[in-house]
C-alpha positions in Angstrom: 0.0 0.0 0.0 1.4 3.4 -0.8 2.1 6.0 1.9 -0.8 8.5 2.8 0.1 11.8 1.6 0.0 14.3 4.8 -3.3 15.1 5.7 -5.3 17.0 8.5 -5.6 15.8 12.2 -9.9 17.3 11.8 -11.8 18.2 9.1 -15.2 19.7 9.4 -17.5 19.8 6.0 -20.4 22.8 6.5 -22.2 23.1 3.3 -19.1 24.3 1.0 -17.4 25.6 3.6 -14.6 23.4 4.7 -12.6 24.2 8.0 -9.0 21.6 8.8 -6.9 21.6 11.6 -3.3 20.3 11.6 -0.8 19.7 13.8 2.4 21.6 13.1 5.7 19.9 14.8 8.4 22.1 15.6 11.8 22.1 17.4 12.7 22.2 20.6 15.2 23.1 22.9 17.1 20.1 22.6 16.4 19.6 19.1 13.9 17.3 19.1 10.6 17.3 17.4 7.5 18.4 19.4 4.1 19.2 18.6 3.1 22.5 19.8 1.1 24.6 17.1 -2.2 23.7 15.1 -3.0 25.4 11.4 -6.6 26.1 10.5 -7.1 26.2 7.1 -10.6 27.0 5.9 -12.3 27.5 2.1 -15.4 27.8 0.3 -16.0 25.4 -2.9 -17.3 27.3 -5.9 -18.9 26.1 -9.0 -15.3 26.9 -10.7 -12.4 26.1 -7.7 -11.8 25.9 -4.4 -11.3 29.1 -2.6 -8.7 29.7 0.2 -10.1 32.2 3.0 -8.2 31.7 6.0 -5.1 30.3 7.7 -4.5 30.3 11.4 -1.3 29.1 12.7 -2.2 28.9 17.2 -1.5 26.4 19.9 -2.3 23.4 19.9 -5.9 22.5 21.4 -6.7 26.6 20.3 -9.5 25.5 18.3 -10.9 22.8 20.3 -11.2 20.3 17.8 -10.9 16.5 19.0 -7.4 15.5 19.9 -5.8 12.3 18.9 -9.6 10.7 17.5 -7.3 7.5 16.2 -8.2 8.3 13.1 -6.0 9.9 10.6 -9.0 12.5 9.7 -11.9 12.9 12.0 -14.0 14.0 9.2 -17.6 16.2 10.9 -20.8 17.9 9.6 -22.4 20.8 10.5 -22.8 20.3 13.9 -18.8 20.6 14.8 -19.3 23.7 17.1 -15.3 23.8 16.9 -15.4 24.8 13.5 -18.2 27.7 12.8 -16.1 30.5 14.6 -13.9 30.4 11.5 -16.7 30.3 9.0 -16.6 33.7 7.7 -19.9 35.7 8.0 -19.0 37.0 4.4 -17.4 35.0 1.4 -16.6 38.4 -0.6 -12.5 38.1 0.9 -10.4 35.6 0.2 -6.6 35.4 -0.2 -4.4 33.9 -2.9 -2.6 30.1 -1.7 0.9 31.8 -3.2 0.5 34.0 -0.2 0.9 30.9 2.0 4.4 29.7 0.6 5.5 33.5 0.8 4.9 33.2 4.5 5.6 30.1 5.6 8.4 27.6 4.1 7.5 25.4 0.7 6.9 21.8 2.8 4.5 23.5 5.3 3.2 25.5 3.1 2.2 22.3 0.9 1.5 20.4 3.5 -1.5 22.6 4.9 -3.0 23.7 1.4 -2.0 20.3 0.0 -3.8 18.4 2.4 -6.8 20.3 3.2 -7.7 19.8 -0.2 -6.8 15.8 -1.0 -9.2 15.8 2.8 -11.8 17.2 1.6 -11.8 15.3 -1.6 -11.0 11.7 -0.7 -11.9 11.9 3.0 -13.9 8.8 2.2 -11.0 6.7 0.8 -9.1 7.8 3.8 -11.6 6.3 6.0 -11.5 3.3 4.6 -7.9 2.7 4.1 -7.6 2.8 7.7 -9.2 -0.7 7.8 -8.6 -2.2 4.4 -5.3 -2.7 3.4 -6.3 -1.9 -0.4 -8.9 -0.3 -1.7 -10.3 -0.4 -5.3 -11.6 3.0 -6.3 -11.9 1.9 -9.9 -14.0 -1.1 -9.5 -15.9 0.4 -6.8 -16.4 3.7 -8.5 -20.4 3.7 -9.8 -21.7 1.9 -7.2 -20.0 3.5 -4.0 -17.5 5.8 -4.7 -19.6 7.6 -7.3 -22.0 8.9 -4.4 -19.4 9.6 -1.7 -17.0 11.3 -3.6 -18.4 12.2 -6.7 -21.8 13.3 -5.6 -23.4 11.1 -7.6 -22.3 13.3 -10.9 -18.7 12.9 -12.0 -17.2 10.0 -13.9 -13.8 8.8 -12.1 -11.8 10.2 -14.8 -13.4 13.8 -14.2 -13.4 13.7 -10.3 -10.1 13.1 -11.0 -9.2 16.0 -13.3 -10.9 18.1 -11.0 -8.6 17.5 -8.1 -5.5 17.4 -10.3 -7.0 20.8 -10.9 -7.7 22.0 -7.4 -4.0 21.1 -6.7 -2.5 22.9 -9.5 -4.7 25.8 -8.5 -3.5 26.0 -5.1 0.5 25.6 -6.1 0.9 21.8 -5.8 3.8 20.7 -7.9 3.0 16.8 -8.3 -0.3 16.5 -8.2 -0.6 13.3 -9.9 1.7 11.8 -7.3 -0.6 12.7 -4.3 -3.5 11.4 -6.1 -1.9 8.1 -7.1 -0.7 7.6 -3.4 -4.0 8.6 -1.8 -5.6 6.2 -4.3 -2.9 3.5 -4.1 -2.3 3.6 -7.6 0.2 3.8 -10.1 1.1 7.4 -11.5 0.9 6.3 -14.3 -3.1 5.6 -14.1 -3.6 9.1 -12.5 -1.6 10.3 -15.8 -3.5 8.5 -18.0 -7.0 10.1 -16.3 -5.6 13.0 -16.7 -4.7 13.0 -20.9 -8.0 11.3 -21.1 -9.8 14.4 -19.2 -8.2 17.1 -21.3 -9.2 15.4 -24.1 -13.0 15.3 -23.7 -12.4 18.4 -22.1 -13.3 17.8 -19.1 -10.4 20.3 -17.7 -7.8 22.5 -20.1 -4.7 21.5 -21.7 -2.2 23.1 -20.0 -0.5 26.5 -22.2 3.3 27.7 -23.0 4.5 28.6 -19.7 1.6 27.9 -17.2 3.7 26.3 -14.8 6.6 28.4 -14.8 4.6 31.4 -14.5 3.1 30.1 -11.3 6.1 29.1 -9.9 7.9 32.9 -10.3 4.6 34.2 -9.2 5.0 32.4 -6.4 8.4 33.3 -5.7 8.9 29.7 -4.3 12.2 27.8 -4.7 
């Protein structure tokens, strides 16, 4: 089974608001690593991406989301009082994810925007991959998968495109490896998904210089 990409300690899922906590390890005194900081990361789905509206970097327990659930996500509703304080009132401000990596460093940086999105998007493959060692996403696509991923719309080969998208969007630079490893799939597969996408359209080919242009936009090296 492929390693689990790095992915938020809570996730609460409010409509198409999505709030994540993760725990940030830093140094201490002596050089060892120690868990003292939390990120809250929190965006609003649109009909064309995934907007980023907030990122809260606190103590650890500052948000009161469960600690240490024994899950690897503790994915909520609605009803996760923790999570509405950081629900904006209004969705008219948001901020740009190259902002992130100007702030912080390039892996946490990744890691928060990175994972709050794979969370939100393959929280139920998570969940299940804590119990089975394997799970088939492909053969189990229209008759489970379809519905709690897909929302009962998207073709595999679109719901993938679309998170490739939502990746690219927000700065990640190997998408298809985080898919294939949350999937526990070859690359190669999410690759193939991916040609196959642009060529029903399904999402843009990429131009001359997209990818470059983010990454000096981004000023991240």
């Amino acid at each position: 089974m492929s390693k689990l990409p790095e992915l938020p300690r809570n996730l609460c899922l409010n409509g198409r608001w999505a709030v994540s906590v993760t725990d940030i390890a830093t140094r201490g005194t002596e050089g060892r690593l120690e868990t003292e900081l939390e990120a809250v990361v929190v965006s609003r789905e649109t009909p064309e991406a995934y907007q980023l509206h907030k990122v809260v970097l606190q103590p650890r327990g500052s948000s009161n989301a469960p600690l240490d659930s024994g899950h690897v996500t503790l994915v909520q509703g609605k009803d996760a009082d923790w999570a509405s304080s950081y629900i904006p009132a209004s969705d008219d401000q948001f901020i740009k994810p190259y902002m992130i990596y100007e702030i912080l460093n390039k892996v946490s940086a990744r890691r928060l925007l990175s994972g709050h999105l794979l969370a939100i998007r393959y929280n139920a493959i998570t969940r299940m991959r804590e119990i089975e060692k394997y799970v088939d996403v492909a053969s189990r696509w229209e008759k489970e998968f379809k519905f709690t991923l897909g929302q009962g719309e998207a073709s595999l080969t679109k719901f993938t495109a679309l998170s490739y998208r939502a990746l690219t969007d927000w700065l990640e630079t190997s998408p298809a490896q985080l898919l294939a490893n949350i999937e526990g799939v070859s690359v190669t597969t999410i690759r193939n998904r991916i040609y196959a996408a642009r060529e029903i359209g399904a999402i843009e080919k990429p131009g001359a210089g997209v990818r470059s242009a983010k990454a000096s936009k981004t000023k991240v090296k």
